[in-house]
N, C-alpha and C positions, 0 to 999 in steps of 0.2 A: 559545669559541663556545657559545654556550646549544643547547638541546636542538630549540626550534623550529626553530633554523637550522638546525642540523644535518640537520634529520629533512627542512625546504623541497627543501634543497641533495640529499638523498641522494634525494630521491623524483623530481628530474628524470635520476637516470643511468641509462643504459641497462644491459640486460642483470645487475643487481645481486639476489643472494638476501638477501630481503626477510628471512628466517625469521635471519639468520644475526644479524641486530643487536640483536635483544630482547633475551637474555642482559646484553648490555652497556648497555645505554640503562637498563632495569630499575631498576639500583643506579648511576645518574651522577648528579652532580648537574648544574645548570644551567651548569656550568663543562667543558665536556667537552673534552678534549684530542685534535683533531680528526683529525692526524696519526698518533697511537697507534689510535684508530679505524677509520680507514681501514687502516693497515696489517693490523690483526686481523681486518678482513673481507678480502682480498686482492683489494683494488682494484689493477688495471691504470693501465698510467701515463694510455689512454686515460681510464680513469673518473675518474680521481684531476682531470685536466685537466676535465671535464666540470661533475665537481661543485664546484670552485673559479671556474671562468669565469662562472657565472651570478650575476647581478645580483637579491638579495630585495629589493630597497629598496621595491618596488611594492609586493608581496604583502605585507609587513608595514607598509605604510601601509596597502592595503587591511584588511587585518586590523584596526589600529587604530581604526578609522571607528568610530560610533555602531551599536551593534546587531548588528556582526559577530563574530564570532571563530573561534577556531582551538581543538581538541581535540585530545591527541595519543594516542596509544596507550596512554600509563605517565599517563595522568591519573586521578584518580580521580574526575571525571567523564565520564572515555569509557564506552557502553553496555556491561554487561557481557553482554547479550545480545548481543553484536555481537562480542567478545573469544571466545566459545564457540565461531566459526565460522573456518574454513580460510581464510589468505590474509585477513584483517580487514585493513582500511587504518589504514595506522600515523596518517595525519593525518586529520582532517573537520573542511574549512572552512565557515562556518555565517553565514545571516544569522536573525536572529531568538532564538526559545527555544531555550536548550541545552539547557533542564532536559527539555523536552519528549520526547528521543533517550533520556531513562530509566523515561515513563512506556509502562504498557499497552499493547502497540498491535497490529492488524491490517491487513494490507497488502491491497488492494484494485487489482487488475488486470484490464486486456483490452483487449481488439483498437483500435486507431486505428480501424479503419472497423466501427461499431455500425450496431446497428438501434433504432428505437424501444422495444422490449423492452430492451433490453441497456440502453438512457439509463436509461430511467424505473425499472429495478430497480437499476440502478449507483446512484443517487442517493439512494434510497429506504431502501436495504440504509446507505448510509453515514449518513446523518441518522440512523436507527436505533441503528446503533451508536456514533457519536459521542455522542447524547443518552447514552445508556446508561455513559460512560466510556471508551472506548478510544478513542484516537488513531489517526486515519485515515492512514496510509502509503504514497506511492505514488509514480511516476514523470513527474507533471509534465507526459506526455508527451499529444497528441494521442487526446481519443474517451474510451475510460473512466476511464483515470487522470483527466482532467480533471474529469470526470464525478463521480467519486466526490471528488476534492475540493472542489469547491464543492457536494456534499451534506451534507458536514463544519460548511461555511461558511456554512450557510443555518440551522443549529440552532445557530449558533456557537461549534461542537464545534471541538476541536483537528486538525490536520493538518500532515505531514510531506512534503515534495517535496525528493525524490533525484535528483541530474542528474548527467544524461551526459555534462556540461560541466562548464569553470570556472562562476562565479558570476556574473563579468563579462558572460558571453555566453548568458544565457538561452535555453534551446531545448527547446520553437520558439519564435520569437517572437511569434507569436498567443498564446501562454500568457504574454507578460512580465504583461497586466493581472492576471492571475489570481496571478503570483506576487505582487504589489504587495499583493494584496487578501488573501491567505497570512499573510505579513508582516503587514500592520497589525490582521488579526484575530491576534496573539500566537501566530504558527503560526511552522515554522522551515522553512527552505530549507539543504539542504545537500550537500555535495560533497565528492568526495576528490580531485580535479583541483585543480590551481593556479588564482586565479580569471580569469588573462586564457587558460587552456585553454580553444580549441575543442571544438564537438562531433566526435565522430568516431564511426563505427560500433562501431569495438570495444569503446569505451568505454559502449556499452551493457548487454553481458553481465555486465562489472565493477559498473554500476549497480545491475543489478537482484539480486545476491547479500547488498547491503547493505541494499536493500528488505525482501527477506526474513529477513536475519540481525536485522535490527531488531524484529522483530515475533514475536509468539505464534505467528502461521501465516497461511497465504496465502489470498486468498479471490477466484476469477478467477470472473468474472462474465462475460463474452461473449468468445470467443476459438474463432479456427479452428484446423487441426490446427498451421499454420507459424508460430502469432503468438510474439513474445517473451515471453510470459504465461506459457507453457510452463515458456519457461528459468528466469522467477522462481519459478515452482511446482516445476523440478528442483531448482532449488536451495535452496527449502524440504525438501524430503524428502532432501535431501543434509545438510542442517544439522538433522535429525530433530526440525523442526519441522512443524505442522498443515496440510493443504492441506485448502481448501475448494471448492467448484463448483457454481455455477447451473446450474440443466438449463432446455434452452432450447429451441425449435422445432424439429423433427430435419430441417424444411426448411430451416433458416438453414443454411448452411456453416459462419456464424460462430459456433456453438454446438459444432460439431464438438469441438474443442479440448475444448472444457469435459465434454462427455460422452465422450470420452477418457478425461480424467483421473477420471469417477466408474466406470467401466469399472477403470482400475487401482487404485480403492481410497480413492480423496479422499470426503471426506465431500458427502454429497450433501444442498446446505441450500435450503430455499424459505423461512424465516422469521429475524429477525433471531434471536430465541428459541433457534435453533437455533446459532447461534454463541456467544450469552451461554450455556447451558445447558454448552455444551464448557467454561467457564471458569470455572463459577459455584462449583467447590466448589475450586478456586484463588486466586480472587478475592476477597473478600468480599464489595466492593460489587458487584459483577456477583453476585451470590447472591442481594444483597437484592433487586434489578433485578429478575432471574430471577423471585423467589417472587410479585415483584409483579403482573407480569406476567402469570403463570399463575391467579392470584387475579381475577385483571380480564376471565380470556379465557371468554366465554360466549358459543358460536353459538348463536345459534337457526334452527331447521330444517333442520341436519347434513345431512339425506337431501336435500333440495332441492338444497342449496348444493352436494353433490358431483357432480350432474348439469351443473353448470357449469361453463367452464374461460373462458380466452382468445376462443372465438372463439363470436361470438353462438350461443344456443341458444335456435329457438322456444318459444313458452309450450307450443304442441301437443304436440311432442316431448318438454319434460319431465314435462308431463300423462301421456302414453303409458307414461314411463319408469318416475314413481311406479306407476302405478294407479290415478291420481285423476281428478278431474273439472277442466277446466280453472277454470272459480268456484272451486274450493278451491285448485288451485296459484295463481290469479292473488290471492289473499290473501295468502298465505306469500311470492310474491315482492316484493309491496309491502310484508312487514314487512321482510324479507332488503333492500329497496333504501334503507327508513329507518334501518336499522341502519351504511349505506354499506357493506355485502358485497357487492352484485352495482348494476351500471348497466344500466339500458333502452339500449339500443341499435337501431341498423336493424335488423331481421332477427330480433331478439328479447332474451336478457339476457345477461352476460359478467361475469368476476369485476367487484370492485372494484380498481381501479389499486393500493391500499392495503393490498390486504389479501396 
Protein backbone atom coordinates (compact mmCIF):
# COMPACT_ATOMS: atom_id res chain seq x y z
CA UNK A 1 0.00 0.00 0.00
CA UNK A 2 1.55 3.28 -0.95
CA UNK A 3 1.53 6.17 1.44
CA UNK A 4 -1.34 8.14 -0.25
CA UNK A 5 -3.47 5.30 0.60
CA UNK A 6 -2.66 4.64 3.49
CA UNK A 7 -2.75 8.30 4.89
CA UNK A 8 -6.87 8.47 2.47
CA UNK A 9 -7.74 5.29 4.47
CA UNK A 10 -6.35 6.38 8.05
CA UNK A 11 -7.73 10.00 7.74
CA UNK A 12 -11.39 8.52 7.55
CA UNK A 13 -11.22 6.43 11.24
CA UNK A 14 -12.55 7.55 13.86
CA UNK A 15 -11.13 8.30 17.17
CA UNK A 16 -7.31 7.74 15.90
CA UNK A 17 -3.95 9.78 17.26
CA UNK A 18 -3.00 11.57 14.48
CA UNK A 19 0.56 12.58 16.25
CA UNK A 20 1.33 8.89 16.72
CA UNK A 21 2.06 8.08 12.87
CA UNK A 22 4.69 10.62 11.69
CA UNK A 23 7.56 8.80 13.25
CA UNK A 24 6.60 6.05 10.92
CA UNK A 25 5.50 7.43 7.74
CA UNK A 26 8.62 9.92 7.97
CA UNK A 27 11.20 7.15 6.92
CA UNK A 28 8.60 4.54 4.75
CA UNK A 29 8.84 4.29 1.61
CA UNK A 30 5.80 4.13 -0.91
CA UNK A 31 5.63 0.38 -0.19
CA UNK A 32 4.25 0.42 3.36
CA UNK A 33 3.37 -2.59 5.04
CA UNK A 34 -0.06 -1.75 6.30
CA UNK A 35 -0.76 -4.53 8.87
CA UNK A 36 2.76 -3.83 10.87
CA UNK A 37 1.32 -0.23 10.86
CA UNK A 38 -1.64 -0.39 12.16
CA UNK A 39 -0.64 -2.70 14.64
CA UNK A 40 2.23 -0.06 15.86
CA UNK A 41 -0.49 2.60 16.27
CA UNK A 42 -2.90 0.12 18.33
CA UNK A 43 -5.69 0.28 16.16
CA UNK A 44 -9.04 -1.59 17.53
CA UNK A 45 -10.47 -4.34 15.62
CA UNK A 46 -13.34 -1.64 15.23
CA UNK A 47 -10.63 0.89 13.34
CA UNK A 48 -8.74 -1.66 11.73
CA UNK A 49 -12.50 -2.80 10.23
CA UNK A 50 -13.10 0.92 9.42
CA UNK A 51 -10.05 1.69 7.57
CA UNK A 52 -10.01 -1.32 5.30
CA UNK A 53 -13.91 -1.09 4.31
CA UNK A 54 -13.59 2.19 2.56
CA UNK A 55 -13.58 2.25 -0.96
CA UNK A 56 -10.42 5.26 -2.49
CA UNK A 57 -11.25 4.33 -5.92
CA UNK A 58 -13.13 7.85 -6.28
CA UNK A 59 -10.88 10.05 -4.35
CA UNK A 60 -7.92 8.93 -6.36
CA UNK A 61 -9.65 9.28 -9.57
CA UNK A 62 -10.59 12.61 -8.33
CA UNK A 63 -7.14 13.36 -7.60
CA UNK A 64 -6.02 12.15 -10.89
CA UNK A 65 -8.09 14.74 -13.00
CA UNK A 66 -6.41 17.68 -14.78
CA UNK A 67 -5.22 20.45 -12.23
CA UNK A 68 -5.91 18.53 -9.07
CA UNK A 69 -3.73 17.06 -6.50
CA UNK A 70 -2.98 15.59 -3.24
CA UNK A 71 0.02 16.75 -0.82
CA UNK A 72 0.91 14.74 2.07
CA UNK A 73 2.60 15.71 5.10
CA UNK A 74 6.24 13.93 4.38
CA UNK A 75 6.29 15.79 0.97
CA UNK A 76 8.58 18.16 0.30
CA UNK A 77 6.27 20.28 -1.01
CA UNK A 78 3.89 20.49 1.93
CA UNK A 79 3.99 24.32 3.43
CA UNK A 80 6.52 24.28 5.85
CA UNK A 81 4.83 27.10 7.38
CA UNK A 82 2.00 24.91 7.94
CA UNK A 83 4.26 21.90 9.50
CA UNK A 84 5.28 24.64 12.52
CA UNK A 85 1.72 24.57 13.61
CA UNK A 86 -0.24 21.96 16.30
CA UNK A 87 -2.45 19.15 14.67
CA UNK A 88 -1.17 20.36 10.74
CA UNK A 89 -3.22 18.08 8.34
CA UNK A 90 -1.42 15.19 7.35
CA UNK A 91 -3.26 15.45 3.65
CA UNK A 92 -4.20 18.75 1.50
CA UNK A 93 -6.40 18.11 -1.35
CA UNK A 94 -5.85 20.79 -3.97
CA UNK A 95 -7.42 22.10 -7.18
CA UNK A 96 -5.15 24.52 -8.98
CA UNK A 97 -1.49 26.05 -7.85
CA UNK A 98 0.38 23.90 -5.28
CA UNK A 99 3.23 26.04 -5.69
CA UNK A 100 1.16 28.79 -4.47
CA UNK A 101 0.72 27.08 -0.51
CA UNK A 102 4.71 28.02 -0.36
CA UNK A 103 4.58 31.41 -1.38
CA UNK A 104 4.26 34.88 0.92
CA UNK A 105 0.94 35.14 2.18
CA UNK A 106 -1.52 37.08 4.43
CA UNK A 107 -4.93 35.83 5.54
CA UNK A 108 -7.59 38.15 5.14
CA UNK A 109 -10.91 37.62 7.29
CA UNK A 110 -14.56 38.88 8.61
CA UNK A 111 -17.78 38.84 9.26
CA UNK A 112 -20.47 37.10 6.49
CA UNK A 113 -22.85 40.10 7.25
CA UNK A 114 -20.53 43.50 6.25
CA UNK A 115 -21.12 46.96 5.96
CA UNK A 116 -20.11 49.03 3.12
CA UNK A 117 -17.04 50.13 5.09
CA UNK A 118 -16.00 46.71 5.80
CA UNK A 119 -16.59 45.79 1.40
CA UNK A 120 -14.89 48.70 0.27
CA UNK A 121 -11.69 48.44 2.68
CA UNK A 122 -11.83 44.40 2.43
CA UNK A 123 -11.24 44.89 -1.18
CA UNK A 124 -8.97 47.64 -1.19
CA UNK A 125 -6.70 46.51 1.56
CA UNK A 126 -6.48 43.00 -0.74
CA UNK A 127 -5.67 44.69 -4.32
CA UNK A 128 -3.03 46.45 -2.32
CA UNK A 129 -1.51 43.78 -1.00
CA UNK A 130 -1.63 41.33 -3.75
CA UNK A 131 -0.28 44.18 -6.24
CA UNK A 132 2.64 44.41 -3.66
CA UNK A 133 3.43 40.30 -3.67
CA UNK A 134 1.62 38.40 -1.01
CA UNK A 135 -0.96 36.03 -1.67
CA UNK A 136 -4.35 36.59 -0.45
CA UNK A 137 -5.63 33.75 1.94
CA UNK A 138 -8.80 33.12 2.95
CA UNK A 139 -11.98 31.09 3.63
CA UNK A 140 -14.12 31.19 0.63
CA UNK A 141 -16.72 31.86 2.81
CA UNK A 142 -19.78 34.34 2.65
CA UNK A 143 -19.21 38.61 2.99
CA UNK A 144 -15.25 39.38 3.54
CA UNK A 145 -13.54 36.31 2.81
CA UNK A 146 -15.33 36.70 -0.61
CA UNK A 147 -14.56 40.12 -0.49
CA UNK A 148 -11.13 40.14 -0.26
CA UNK A 149 -10.64 37.47 -2.79
CA UNK A 150 -11.85 38.92 -5.63
CA UNK A 151 -9.70 42.17 -4.58
CA UNK A 152 -6.85 39.72 -5.30
CA UNK A 153 -8.58 38.88 -8.59
CA UNK A 154 -9.28 42.39 -9.90
CA UNK A 155 -5.15 43.31 -9.90
CA UNK A 156 -4.79 39.68 -10.86
CA UNK A 157 -2.94 39.10 -7.66
CA UNK A 158 -2.68 35.50 -6.41
CA UNK A 159 -5.25 33.97 -4.01
CA UNK A 160 -5.83 30.93 -1.76
CA UNK A 161 -9.51 29.50 -0.74
CA UNK A 162 -9.54 27.01 2.38
CA UNK A 163 -12.88 24.95 2.80
CA UNK A 164 -14.85 23.67 5.15
CA UNK A 165 -15.71 20.92 2.80
CA UNK A 166 -14.62 18.22 0.49
CA UNK A 167 -13.77 19.99 -2.98
CA UNK A 168 -16.64 18.17 -4.57
CA UNK A 169 -19.09 20.16 -2.62
CA UNK A 170 -18.24 23.85 -2.72
CA UNK A 171 -19.72 25.87 0.12
CA UNK A 172 -21.66 28.04 -0.17
CA UNK A 173 -22.62 27.62 -3.44
CA UNK A 174 -23.05 31.26 -4.30
CA UNK A 175 -19.20 31.18 -4.05
CA UNK A 176 -19.00 27.99 -6.74
CA UNK A 177 -18.47 31.24 -9.53
CA UNK A 178 -16.05 32.76 -7.54
CA UNK A 179 -14.15 29.59 -7.01
CA UNK A 180 -14.18 28.78 -10.97
CA UNK A 181 -12.78 32.40 -11.51
CA UNK A 182 -9.94 31.38 -8.39
CA UNK A 183 -8.97 28.55 -10.43
CA UNK A 184 -8.69 30.00 -13.87
CA UNK A 185 -6.83 33.22 -12.55
CA UNK A 186 -3.85 30.38 -11.52
CA UNK A 187 -5.16 30.64 -7.72
CA UNK A 188 -5.59 27.24 -5.69
CA UNK A 189 -8.42 25.94 -3.82
CA UNK A 190 -7.80 23.67 -1.14
CA UNK A 191 -8.91 21.23 1.46
CA UNK A 192 -8.06 18.57 4.16
CA UNK A 193 -11.55 16.79 3.85
CA UNK A 194 -12.08 14.02 1.35
CA UNK A 195 -13.40 15.61 -1.84
CA UNK A 196 -17.09 14.06 -1.90
CA UNK A 197 -16.99 15.47 2.40
CA UNK A 198 -19.74 17.59 3.24
CA UNK A 199 -19.72 20.78 4.93
CA UNK A 200 -20.31 20.54 8.40
CA UNK A 201 -19.87 23.10 11.29
CA UNK A 202 -17.11 21.69 13.05
CA UNK A 203 -15.22 21.48 10.23
CA UNK A 204 -14.94 25.09 10.23
CA UNK A 205 -12.63 25.68 13.21
CA UNK A 206 -10.38 22.92 11.64
CA UNK A 207 -10.46 25.25 8.44
CA UNK A 208 -9.65 28.35 9.62
CA UNK A 209 -6.15 27.03 11.83
CA UNK A 210 -4.98 26.12 8.32
CA UNK A 211 -5.88 29.67 7.10
CA UNK A 212 -3.77 31.01 9.57
CA UNK A 213 -0.96 28.45 9.72
CA UNK A 214 -0.45 29.24 6.02
CA UNK A 215 0.27 32.64 6.30
CA UNK A 216 2.65 35.39 8.02
CA UNK A 217 -0.28 36.74 9.97
CA UNK A 218 -3.96 37.48 10.19
CA UNK A 219 -5.49 40.56 9.11
CA UNK A 220 -9.57 40.67 10.14
CA UNK A 221 -11.14 43.45 8.67
CA UNK A 222 -14.85 43.81 9.90
CA UNK A 223 -15.84 41.28 12.58
CA UNK A 224 -18.16 41.35 15.75
CA UNK A 225 -17.41 40.12 19.09
CA UNK A 226 -18.94 36.27 18.11
CA UNK A 227 -17.57 36.07 14.41
CA UNK A 228 -15.27 33.13 13.46
CA UNK A 229 -12.69 35.64 12.52
CA UNK A 230 -11.89 35.50 16.02
CA UNK A 231 -11.08 31.82 16.12
CA UNK A 232 -8.69 32.47 13.00
CA UNK A 233 -7.11 35.41 14.75
CA UNK A 234 -6.77 32.88 18.10
CA UNK A 235 -5.24 30.65 16.31
CA UNK A 236 -2.80 32.94 14.66
CA UNK A 237 -1.56 34.08 18.09
CA UNK A 238 -1.61 30.43 18.98
CA UNK A 239 0.78 29.49 16.17
CA UNK A 240 2.85 32.84 17.25
CA UNK A 241 2.00 34.34 14.24
CA UNK A 242 0.93 38.29 13.27
CA UNK A 243 -2.66 39.52 13.85
CA UNK A 244 -3.82 42.52 12.20
CA UNK A 245 -7.15 44.77 12.71
CA UNK A 246 -9.17 47.42 10.87
CA UNK A 247 -10.68 50.02 13.38
CA UNK A 248 -14.08 50.64 12.19
CA UNK A 249 -17.15 52.75 13.38
CA UNK A 250 -17.68 52.11 17.16
CA UNK A 251 -21.42 52.40 16.04
CA UNK A 252 -21.03 49.25 13.77
CA UNK A 253 -21.47 46.12 16.18
CA UNK A 254 -19.54 44.61 13.30
CA UNK A 255 -16.32 46.36 14.10
CA UNK A 256 -16.68 45.27 17.74
CA UNK A 257 -14.57 42.09 17.21
CA UNK A 258 -11.95 44.01 15.43
CA UNK A 259 -11.52 46.59 18.18
CA UNK A 260 -11.30 43.74 20.68
CA UNK A 261 -8.72 42.42 19.13
CA UNK A 262 -6.62 46.03 18.92
CA UNK A 263 -7.52 46.42 22.66
CA UNK A 264 -5.62 42.92 23.26
CA UNK A 265 -2.64 43.90 21.36
CA UNK A 266 -3.20 43.05 17.29
CA UNK A 267 -1.59 45.64 15.33
CA UNK A 268 -3.65 48.38 14.59
CA UNK A 269 -3.48 49.10 10.51
CA UNK A 270 -5.44 51.83 8.27
CA UNK A 271 -2.85 51.56 5.35
CA UNK A 272 -1.54 48.81 3.20
CA UNK A 273 1.99 50.49 4.13
CA UNK A 274 1.40 49.28 7.33
CA UNK A 275 1.44 45.52 6.57
CA UNK A 276 4.25 45.69 4.00
CA UNK A 277 6.43 47.79 6.38
CA UNK A 278 5.82 44.67 9.21
CA UNK A 279 7.49 42.53 6.46
CA UNK A 280 9.72 44.75 4.54
CA UNK A 281 13.03 43.95 6.42
CA UNK A 282 12.14 40.04 5.98
CA UNK A 283 11.08 40.20 2.68
CA UNK A 284 13.11 41.80 0.19
CA UNK A 285 10.76 42.62 -2.41
CA UNK A 286 8.31 43.83 0.09
CA UNK A 287 11.32 46.24 1.13
CA UNK A 288 11.78 47.45 -2.23
CA UNK A 289 7.72 47.96 -2.48
CA UNK A 290 7.92 49.52 0.91
CA UNK A 291 10.91 52.21 0.10
CA UNK A 292 8.81 52.81 -3.06
CA UNK A 293 6.03 53.71 -1.65
CA UNK A 294 7.26 56.00 0.94
CA UNK A 295 9.34 57.77 -1.76
CA UNK A 296 5.95 58.38 -3.87
CA UNK A 297 3.85 59.48 -0.47
CA UNK A 298 3.41 63.35 -0.41
CA UNK A 299 0.33 65.04 1.14
CA UNK A 300 -0.40 68.24 0.48
CA UNK A 301 -2.12 70.32 3.18
CA UNK A 302 -1.71 67.56 6.18
CA UNK A 303 -3.49 70.28 8.47
CA UNK A 304 -6.62 70.38 6.11
CA UNK A 305 -6.69 66.67 5.44
CA UNK A 306 -6.75 65.75 9.17
CA UNK A 307 -9.79 67.70 9.91
CA UNK A 308 -11.44 65.16 7.73
CA UNK A 309 -12.62 61.70 8.18
CA UNK A 310 -15.60 59.30 7.07
CA UNK A 311 -18.28 61.31 7.48
CA UNK A 312 -18.94 64.75 5.56
CA UNK A 313 -17.27 67.84 7.15
CA UNK A 314 -18.62 71.32 6.19
CA UNK A 315 -16.34 73.74 4.46
CA UNK A 316 -17.50 76.35 7.41
CA UNK A 317 -16.49 73.88 10.06
CA UNK A 318 -13.18 73.21 8.79
CA UNK A 319 -12.65 76.94 8.00
CA UNK A 320 -13.46 77.54 11.85
CA UNK A 321 -11.10 74.44 12.67
CA UNK A 322 -7.94 75.97 10.74
CA UNK A 323 -8.33 79.61 11.50
CA UNK A 324 -8.85 80.51 8.21
CA UNK A 325 -11.07 82.21 5.83
CA UNK A 326 -13.31 80.07 4.12
CA UNK A 327 -11.70 81.41 0.12
CA UNK A 328 -8.53 80.07 1.62
CA UNK A 329 -9.86 76.65 2.84
CA UNK A 330 -12.07 76.44 -0.31
CA UNK A 331 -8.56 76.39 -2.42
CA UNK A 332 -6.72 73.88 -0.48
CA UNK A 333 -9.76 71.62 -0.76
CA UNK A 334 -9.84 71.73 -4.34
CA UNK A 335 -6.25 70.95 -4.42
CA UNK A 336 -6.84 68.08 -1.70
CA UNK A 337 -9.99 66.93 -4.12
CA UNK A 338 -7.39 66.90 -7.40
CA UNK A 339 -4.94 65.03 -5.80
CA UNK A 340 -8.13 62.34 -5.01
CA UNK A 341 -7.60 62.69 -1.04
CA UNK A 342 -10.97 63.93 0.01
CA UNK A 343 -14.65 63.87 -2.21
CA UNK A 344 -17.43 66.70 -2.35
CA UNK A 345 -20.10 65.25 -0.92
CA UNK A 346 -23.81 66.36 0.51
CA UNK A 347 -23.14 68.19 3.33
CA UNK A 348 -19.61 69.01 2.59
CA UNK A 349 -16.01 66.85 2.05
CA UNK A 350 -15.12 63.13 3.34
CA UNK A 351 -11.82 61.27 2.84
CA UNK A 352 -11.08 59.68 -0.44
CA UNK A 353 -12.43 55.92 -0.72
CA UNK A 354 -8.66 55.36 -1.68
CA UNK A 355 -6.91 56.82 0.50
Amino acid sequence: MNKYEFLIRFSIVNNKKTAKIRPYLYQASDDIDDSFLLHQLNFNPDQVKQFYRYDITETLDWVNKDNHFLISYYDQFYPESLKQISCAPLLLFGIGDPNLLTTPQIAMVGSRIFSEYGAHWGRYFASELAINGLTITSGLALGIDAICHRGALDVTGKTIAVLGSGLLNITPKTNYSLAKDIIANKGTIISEFLPDKPAQPKHFPRRNRIISGLCLGTFVIEASEKSGSLITARYALEQNRDVFALPGDIDNSNCNGTHWLIKQGAYLVTKPIDILEHYSSSLSWVKKSVEQQVDNLTIIHPEILATINNQATPIDIIADKMGLSVAEVSIKLIELELEGLIESVSGGYVRSKFL
